[in-house]
PQR file with spaces between the fields and no chain letter, atoms N, CA, C, O and H, PARSE charges and radii, in Angstrom:
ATOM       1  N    UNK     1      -9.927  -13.754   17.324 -0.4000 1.5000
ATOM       2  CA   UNK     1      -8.543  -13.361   17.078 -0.0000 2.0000
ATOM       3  C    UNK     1      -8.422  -12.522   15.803  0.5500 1.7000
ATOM       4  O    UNK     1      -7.387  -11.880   15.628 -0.5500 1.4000
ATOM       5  N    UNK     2      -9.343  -12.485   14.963 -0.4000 1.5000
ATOM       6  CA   UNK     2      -8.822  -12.027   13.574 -0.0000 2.0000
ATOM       7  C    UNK     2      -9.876  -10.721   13.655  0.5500 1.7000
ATOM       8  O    UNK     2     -10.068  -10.097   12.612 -0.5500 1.4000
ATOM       9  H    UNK     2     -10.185  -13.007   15.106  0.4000 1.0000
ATOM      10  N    UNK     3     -10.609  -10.275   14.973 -0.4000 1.5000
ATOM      11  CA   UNK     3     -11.206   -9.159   14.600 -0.0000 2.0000
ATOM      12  C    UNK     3     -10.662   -7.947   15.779  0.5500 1.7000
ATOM      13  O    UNK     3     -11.419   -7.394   16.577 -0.5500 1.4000
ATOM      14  H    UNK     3     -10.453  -10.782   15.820  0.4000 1.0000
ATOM      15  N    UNK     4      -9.201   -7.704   15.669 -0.4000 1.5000
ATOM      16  CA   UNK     4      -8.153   -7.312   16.480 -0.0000 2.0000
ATOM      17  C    UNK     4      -8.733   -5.700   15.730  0.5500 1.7000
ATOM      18  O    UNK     4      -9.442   -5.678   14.724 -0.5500 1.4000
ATOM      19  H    UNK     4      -8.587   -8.153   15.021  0.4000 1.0000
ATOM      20  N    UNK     5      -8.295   -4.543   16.404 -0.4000 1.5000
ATOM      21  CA   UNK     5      -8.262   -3.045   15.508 -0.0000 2.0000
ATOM      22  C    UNK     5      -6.962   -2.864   15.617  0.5500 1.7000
ATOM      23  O    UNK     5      -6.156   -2.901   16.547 -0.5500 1.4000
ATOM      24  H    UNK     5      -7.719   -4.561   17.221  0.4000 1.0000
ATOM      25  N    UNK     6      -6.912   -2.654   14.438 -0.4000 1.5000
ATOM      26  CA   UNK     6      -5.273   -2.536   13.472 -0.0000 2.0000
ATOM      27  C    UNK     6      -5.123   -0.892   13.477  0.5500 1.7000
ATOM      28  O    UNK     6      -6.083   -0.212   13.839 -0.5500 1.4000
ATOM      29  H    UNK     6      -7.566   -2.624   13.682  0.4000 1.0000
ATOM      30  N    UNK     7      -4.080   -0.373   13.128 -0.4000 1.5000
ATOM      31  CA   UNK     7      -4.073    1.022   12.750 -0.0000 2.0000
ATOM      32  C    UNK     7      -3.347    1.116   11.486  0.5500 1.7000
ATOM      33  O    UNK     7      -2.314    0.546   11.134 -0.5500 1.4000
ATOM      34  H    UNK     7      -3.300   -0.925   12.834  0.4000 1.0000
ATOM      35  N    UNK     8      -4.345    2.232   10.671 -0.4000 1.5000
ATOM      36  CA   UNK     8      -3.525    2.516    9.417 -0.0000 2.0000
ATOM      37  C    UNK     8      -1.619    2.539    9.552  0.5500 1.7000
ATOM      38  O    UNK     8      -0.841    2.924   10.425 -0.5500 1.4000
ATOM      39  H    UNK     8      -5.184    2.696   10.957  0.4000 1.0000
ATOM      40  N    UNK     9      -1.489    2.034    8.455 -0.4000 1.5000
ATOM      41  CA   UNK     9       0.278    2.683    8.890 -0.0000 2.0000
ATOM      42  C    UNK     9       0.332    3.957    8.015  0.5500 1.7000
ATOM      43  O    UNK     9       1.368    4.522    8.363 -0.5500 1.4000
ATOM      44  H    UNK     9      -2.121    1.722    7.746  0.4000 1.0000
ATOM      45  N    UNK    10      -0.096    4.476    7.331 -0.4000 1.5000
ATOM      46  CA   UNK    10      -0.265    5.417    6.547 -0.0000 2.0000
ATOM      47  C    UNK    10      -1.151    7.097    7.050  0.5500 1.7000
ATOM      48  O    UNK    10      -0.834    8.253    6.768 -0.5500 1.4000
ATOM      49  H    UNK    10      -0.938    4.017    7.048  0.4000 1.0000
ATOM      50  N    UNK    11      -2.014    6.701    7.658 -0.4000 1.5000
ATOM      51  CA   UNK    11      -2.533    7.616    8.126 -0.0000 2.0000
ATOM      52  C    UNK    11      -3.384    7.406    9.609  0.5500 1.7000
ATOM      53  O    UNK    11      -3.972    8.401   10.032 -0.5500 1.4000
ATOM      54  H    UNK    11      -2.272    5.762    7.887  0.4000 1.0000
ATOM      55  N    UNK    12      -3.437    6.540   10.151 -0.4000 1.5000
ATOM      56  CA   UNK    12      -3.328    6.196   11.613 -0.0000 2.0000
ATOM      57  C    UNK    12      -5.281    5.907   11.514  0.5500 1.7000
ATOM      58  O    UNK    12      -6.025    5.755   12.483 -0.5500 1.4000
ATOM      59  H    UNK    12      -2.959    5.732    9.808  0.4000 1.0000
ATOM      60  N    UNK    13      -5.586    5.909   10.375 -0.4000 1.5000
ATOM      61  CA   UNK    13      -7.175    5.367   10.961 -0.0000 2.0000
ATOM      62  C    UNK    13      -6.912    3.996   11.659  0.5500 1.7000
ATOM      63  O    UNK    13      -5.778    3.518   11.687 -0.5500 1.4000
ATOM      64  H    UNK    13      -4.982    6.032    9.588  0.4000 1.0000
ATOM      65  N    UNK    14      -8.439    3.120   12.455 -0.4000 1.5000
ATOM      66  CA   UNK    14      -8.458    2.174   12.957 -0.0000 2.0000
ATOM      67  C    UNK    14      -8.767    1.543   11.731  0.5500 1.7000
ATOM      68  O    UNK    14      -9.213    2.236   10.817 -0.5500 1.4000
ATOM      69  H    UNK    14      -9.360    3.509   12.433  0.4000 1.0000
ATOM      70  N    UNK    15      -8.516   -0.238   11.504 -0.4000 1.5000
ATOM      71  CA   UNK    15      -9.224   -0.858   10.477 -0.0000 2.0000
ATOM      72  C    UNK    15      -9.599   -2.271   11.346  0.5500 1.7000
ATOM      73  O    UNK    15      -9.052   -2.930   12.230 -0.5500 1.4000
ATOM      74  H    UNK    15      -8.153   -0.802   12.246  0.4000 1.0000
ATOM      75  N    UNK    16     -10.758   -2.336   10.629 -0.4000 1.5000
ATOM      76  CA   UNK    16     -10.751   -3.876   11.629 -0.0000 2.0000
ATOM      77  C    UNK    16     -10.333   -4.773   10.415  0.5500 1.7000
ATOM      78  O    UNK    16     -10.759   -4.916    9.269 -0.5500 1.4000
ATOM      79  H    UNK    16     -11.202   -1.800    9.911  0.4000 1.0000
ATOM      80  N    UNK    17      -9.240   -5.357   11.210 -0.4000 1.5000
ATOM      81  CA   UNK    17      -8.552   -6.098   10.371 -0.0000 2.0000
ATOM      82  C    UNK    17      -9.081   -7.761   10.394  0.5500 1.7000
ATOM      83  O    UNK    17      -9.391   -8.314   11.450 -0.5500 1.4000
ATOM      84  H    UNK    17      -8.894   -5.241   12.141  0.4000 1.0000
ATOM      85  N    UNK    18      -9.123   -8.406    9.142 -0.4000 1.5000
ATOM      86  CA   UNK    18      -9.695   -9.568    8.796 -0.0000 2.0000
ATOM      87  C    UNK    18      -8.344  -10.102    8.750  0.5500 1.7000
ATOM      88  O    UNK    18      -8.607  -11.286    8.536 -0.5500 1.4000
ATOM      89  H    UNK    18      -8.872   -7.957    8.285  0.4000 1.0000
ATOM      90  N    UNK    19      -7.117  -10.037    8.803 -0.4000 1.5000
ATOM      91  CA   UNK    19      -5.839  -10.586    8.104 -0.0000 2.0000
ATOM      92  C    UNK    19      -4.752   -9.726    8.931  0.5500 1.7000
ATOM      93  O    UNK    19      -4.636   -8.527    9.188 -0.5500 1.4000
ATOM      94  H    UNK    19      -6.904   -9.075    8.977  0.4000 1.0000
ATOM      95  N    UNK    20      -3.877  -11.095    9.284 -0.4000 1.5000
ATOM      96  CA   UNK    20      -3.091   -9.906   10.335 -0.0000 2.0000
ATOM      97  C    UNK    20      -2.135   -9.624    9.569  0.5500 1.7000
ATOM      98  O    UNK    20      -1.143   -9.232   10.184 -0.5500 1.4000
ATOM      99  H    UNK    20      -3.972  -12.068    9.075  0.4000 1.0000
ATOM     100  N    UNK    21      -1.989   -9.679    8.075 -0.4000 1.5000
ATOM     101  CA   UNK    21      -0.911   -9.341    7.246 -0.0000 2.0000
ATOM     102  C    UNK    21      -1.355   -7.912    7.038  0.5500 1.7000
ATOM     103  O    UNK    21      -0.492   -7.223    6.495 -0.5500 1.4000
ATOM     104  H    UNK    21      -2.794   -9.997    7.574  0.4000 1.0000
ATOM     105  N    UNK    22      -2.889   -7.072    7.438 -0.4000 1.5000
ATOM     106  CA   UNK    22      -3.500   -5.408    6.600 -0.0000 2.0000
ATOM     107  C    UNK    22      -2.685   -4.514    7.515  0.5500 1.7000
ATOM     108  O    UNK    22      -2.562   -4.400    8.735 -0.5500 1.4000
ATOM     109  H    UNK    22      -3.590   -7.631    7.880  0.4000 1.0000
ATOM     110  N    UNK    23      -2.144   -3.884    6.367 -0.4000 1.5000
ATOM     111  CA   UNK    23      -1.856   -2.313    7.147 -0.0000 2.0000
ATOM     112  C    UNK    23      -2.024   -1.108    6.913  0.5500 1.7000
ATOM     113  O    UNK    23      -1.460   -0.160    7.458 -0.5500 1.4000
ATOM     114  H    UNK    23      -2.244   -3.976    5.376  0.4000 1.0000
ATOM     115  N    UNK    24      -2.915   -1.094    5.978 -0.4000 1.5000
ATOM     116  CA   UNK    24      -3.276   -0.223    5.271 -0.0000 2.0000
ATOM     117  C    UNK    24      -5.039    0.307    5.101  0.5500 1.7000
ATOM     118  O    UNK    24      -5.597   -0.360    4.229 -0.5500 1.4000
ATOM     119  H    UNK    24      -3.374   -1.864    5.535  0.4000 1.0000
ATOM     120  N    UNK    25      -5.808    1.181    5.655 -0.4000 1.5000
ATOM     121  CA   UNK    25      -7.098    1.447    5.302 -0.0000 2.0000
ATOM     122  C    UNK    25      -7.326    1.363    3.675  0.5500 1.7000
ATOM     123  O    UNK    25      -6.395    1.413    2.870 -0.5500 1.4000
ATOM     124  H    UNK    25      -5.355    1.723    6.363  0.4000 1.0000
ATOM     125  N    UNK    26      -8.829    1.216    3.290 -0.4000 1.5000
ATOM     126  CA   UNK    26      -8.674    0.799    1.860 -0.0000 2.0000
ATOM     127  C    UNK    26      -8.534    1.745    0.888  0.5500 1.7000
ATOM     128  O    UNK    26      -8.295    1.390   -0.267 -0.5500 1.4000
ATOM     129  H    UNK    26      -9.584    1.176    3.944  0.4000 1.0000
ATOM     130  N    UNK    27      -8.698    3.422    1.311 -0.4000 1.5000
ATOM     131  CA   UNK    27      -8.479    4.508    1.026 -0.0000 2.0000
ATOM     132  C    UNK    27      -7.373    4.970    0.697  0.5500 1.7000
ATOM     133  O    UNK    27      -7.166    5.741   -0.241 -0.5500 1.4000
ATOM     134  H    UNK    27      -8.892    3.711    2.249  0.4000 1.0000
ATOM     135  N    UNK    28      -6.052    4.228    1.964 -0.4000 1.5000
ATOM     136  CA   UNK    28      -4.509    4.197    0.914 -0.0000 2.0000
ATOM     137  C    UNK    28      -3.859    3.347    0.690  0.5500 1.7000
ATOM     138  O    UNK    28      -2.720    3.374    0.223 -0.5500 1.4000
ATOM     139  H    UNK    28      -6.220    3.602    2.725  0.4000 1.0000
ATOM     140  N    UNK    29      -4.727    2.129    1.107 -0.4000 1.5000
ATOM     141  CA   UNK    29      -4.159    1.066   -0.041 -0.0000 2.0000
ATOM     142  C    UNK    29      -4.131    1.317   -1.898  0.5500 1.7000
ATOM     143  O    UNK    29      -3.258    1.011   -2.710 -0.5500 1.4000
ATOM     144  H    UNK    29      -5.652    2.107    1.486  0.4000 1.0000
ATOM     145  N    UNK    30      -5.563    2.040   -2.108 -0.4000 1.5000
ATOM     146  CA   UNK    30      -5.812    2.269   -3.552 -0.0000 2.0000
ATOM     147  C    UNK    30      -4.703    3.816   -4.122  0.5500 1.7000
ATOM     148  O    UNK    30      -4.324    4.000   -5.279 -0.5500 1.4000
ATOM     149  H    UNK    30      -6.273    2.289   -1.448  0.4000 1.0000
ATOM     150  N    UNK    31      -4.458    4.560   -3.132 -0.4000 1.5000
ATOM     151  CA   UNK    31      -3.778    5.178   -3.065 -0.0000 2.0000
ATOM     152  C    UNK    31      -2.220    4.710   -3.614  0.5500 1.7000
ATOM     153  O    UNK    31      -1.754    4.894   -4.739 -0.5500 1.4000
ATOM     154  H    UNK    31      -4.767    4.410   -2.193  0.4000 1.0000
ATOM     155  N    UNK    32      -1.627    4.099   -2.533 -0.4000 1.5000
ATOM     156  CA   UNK    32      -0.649    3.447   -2.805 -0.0000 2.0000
ATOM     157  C    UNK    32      -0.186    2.402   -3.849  0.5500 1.7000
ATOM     158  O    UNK    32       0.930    2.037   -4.218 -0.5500 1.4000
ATOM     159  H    UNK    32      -2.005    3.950   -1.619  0.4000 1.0000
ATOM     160  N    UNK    33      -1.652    1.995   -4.245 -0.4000 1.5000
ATOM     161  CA   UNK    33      -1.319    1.560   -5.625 -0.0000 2.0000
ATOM     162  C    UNK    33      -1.217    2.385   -6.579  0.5500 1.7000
ATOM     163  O    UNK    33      -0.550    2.091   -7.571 -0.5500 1.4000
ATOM     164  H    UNK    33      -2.559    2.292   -3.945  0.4000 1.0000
ATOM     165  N    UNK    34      -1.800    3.472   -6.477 -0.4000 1.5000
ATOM     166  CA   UNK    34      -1.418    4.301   -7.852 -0.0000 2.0000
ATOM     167  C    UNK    34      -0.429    4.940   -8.074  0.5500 1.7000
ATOM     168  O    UNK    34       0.040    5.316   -9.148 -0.5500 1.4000
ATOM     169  H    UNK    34      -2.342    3.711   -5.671  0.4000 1.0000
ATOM     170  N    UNK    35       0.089    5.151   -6.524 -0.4000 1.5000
ATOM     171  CA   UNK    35       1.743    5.501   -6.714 -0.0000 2.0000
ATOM     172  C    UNK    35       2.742    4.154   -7.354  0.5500 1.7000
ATOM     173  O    UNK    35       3.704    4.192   -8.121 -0.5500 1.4000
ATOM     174  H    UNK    35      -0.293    4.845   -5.652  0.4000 1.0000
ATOM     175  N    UNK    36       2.153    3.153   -6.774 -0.4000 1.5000
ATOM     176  CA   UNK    36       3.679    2.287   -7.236 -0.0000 2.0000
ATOM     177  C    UNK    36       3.428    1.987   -9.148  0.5500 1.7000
ATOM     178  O    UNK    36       4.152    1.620  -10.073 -0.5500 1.4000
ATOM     179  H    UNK    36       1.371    3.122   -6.150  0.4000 1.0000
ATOM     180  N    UNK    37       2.163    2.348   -9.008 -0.4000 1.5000
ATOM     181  CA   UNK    37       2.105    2.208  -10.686 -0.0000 2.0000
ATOM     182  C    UNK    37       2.754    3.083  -11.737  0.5500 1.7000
ATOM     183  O    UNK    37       3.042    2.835  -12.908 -0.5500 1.4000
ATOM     184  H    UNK    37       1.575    2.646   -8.256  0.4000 1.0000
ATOM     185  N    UNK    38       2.926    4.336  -10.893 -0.4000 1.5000
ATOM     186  CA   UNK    38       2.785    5.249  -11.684 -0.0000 2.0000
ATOM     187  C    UNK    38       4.702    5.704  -11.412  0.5500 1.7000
ATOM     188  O    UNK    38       5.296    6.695  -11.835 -0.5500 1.4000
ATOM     189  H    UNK    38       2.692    4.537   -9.942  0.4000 1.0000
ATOM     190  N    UNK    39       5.175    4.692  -10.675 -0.4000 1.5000
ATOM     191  CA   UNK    39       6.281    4.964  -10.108 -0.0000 2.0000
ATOM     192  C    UNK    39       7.338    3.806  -11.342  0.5500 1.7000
ATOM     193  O    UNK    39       8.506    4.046  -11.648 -0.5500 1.4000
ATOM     194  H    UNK    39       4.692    3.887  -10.332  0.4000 1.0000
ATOM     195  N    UNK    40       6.602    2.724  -11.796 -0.4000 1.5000
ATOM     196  CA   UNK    40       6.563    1.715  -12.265 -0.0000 2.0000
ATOM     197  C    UNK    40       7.029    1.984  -13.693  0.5500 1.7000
ATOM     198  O    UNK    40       7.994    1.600  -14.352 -0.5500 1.4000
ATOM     199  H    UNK    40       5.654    2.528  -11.547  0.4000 1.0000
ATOM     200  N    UNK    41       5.327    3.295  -14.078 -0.4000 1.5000
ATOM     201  CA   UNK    41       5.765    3.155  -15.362 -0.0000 2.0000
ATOM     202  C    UNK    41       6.779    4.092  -15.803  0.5500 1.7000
ATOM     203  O    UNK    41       7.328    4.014  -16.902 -0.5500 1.4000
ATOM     204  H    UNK    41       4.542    3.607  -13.542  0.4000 1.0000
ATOM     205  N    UNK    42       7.068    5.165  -14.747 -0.4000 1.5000
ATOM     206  CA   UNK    42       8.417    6.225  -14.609 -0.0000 2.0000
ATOM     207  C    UNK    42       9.564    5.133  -14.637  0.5500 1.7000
ATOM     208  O    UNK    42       9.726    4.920  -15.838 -0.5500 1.4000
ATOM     209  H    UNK    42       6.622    5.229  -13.854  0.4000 1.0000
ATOM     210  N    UNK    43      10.308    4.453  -14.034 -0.4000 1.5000
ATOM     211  CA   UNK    43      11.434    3.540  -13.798 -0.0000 2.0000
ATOM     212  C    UNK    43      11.148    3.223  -15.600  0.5500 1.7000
ATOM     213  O    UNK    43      11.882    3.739  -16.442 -0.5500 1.4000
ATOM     214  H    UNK    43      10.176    4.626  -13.058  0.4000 1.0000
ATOM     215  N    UNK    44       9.818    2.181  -16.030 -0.4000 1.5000
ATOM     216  CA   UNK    44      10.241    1.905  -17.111 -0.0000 2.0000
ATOM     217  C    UNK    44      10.291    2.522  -18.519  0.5500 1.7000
ATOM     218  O    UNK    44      10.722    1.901  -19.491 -0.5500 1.4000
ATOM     219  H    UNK    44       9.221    1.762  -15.346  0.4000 1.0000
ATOM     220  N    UNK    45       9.770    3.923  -18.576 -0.4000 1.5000
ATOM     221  CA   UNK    45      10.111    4.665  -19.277 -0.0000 2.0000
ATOM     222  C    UNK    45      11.421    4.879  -19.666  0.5500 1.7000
ATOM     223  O    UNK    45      11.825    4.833  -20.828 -0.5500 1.4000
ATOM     224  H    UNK    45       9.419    4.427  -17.786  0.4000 1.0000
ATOM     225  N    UNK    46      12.261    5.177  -18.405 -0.4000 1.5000
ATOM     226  CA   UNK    46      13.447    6.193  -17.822 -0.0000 2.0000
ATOM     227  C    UNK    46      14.520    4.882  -17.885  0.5500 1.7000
ATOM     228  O    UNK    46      15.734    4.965  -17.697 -0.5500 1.4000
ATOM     229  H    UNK    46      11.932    5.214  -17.461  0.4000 1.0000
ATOM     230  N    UNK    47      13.861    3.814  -18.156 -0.4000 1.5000
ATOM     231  CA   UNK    47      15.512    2.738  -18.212 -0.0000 2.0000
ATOM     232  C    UNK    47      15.996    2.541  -17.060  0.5500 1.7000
ATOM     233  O    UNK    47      17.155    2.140  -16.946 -0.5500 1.4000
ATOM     234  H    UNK    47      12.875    3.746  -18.308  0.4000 1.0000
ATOM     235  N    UNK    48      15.328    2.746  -16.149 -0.4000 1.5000
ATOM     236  CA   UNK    48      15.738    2.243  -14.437 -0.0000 2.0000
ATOM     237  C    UNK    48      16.936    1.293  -14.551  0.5500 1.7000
ATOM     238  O    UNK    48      16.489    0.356  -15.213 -0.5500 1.4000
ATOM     239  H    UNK    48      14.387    3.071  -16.241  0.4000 1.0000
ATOM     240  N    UNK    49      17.822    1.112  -14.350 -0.4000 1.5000
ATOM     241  CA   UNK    49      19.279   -0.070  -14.002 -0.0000 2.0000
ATOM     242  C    UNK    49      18.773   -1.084  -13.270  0.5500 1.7000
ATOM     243  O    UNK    49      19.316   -2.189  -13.283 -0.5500 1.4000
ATOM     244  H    UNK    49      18.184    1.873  -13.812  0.4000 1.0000
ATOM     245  N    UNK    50      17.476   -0.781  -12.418 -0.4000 1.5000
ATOM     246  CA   UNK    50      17.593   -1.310  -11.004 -0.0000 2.0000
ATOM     247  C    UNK    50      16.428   -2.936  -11.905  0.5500 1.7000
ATOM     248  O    UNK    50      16.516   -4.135  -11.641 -0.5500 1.4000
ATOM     249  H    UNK    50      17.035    0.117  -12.408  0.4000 1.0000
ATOM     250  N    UNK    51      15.610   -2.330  -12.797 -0.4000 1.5000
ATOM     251  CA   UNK    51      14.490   -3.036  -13.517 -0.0000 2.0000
ATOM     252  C    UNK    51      15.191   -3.852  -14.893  0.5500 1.7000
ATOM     253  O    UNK    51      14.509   -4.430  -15.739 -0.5500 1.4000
ATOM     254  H    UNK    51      15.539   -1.356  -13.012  0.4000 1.0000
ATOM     255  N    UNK    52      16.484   -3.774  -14.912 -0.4000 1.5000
ATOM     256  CA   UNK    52      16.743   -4.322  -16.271 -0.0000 2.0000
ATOM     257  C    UNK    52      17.732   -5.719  -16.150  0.5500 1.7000
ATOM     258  O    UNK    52      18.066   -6.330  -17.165 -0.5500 1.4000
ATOM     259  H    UNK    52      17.038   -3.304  -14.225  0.4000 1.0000
């Protein structure tokens, strides 16, 4: 059951997924972390309303 092929949601590769929570290949998972980081430290620079 847990060796189902998943599809990226990001860019549609297959992943064999270990966890039926993955949706992401590991290429934009690391990706996507560097956006929310970098999205992160923009909001807290900038005084975001939404973060305070």
């Amino acid at each position: 059951m847990g060796d189902e092929l998943v599809k990226c949601q990001r860019c549609g590769a297959e992943i064999k997924s270990y966890s039926p929570m993955r949706k992401w290949c590991v290429e934009c998972r690391h990706a996507i972390s560097l956006e929310q980081a970098k999205a992160r430290k923009l909001a807290k620079r900038n005084g975001s309303p939404k973060l305070n």
